[in-house]
C-alpha positions, 0 to 999 in steps of 0.5 A, a space after each residue: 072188195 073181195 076180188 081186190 083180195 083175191 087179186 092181192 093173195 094170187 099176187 103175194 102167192 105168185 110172188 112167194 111160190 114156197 108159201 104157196 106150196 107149203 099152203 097147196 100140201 097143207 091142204 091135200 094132207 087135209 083132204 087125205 087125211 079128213 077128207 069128210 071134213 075137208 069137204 065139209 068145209 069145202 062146200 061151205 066156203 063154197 055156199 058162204 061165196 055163193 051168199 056173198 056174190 048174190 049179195 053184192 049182185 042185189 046191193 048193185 042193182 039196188 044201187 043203180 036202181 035208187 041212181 036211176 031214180 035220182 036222175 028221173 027226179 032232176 029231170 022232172 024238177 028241170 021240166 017243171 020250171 020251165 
């Protein structure tokens, strides 16, 4: 879900190279301007991305984990009836 937005900005900023330049002076007029707050803000995306990436990493482990389990049950109902 997130990579499928990533990839639809840097497709629709590769497409409008103006608005991707407006964005890019935007934000180093920021940085130059408050550069505490920037950085602030800054390592905070950054903390909140590092969340959501262990987040996603647990929901898929835990998903393969419960289809593994799914299958090893199949399998054992096939052996008892025969």
């Amino acid at each position: 879900m997130f990579s499928e937005f990533l990839q639809t900005a840097r497709v629709f900023l590769s497409a409008n190279p103006v608005i991707a330049f407006v964005l890019g002076v935007i934000v180093l007029v920021f940085f130059y301007f408050k550069p505490k707050e920037m950085f602030k803000l800054a390592a905070f995306v950054l903390f909140i991305a590092a969340v959501f990436y262990m987040i996603t990493l647990f929901a898929g482990t835990l998903s393969t984990g419960s289809k593994q389990k799914d299958q090893m049950i199949y399998k054992s109902r096939d052996v008892i009836e025969e």
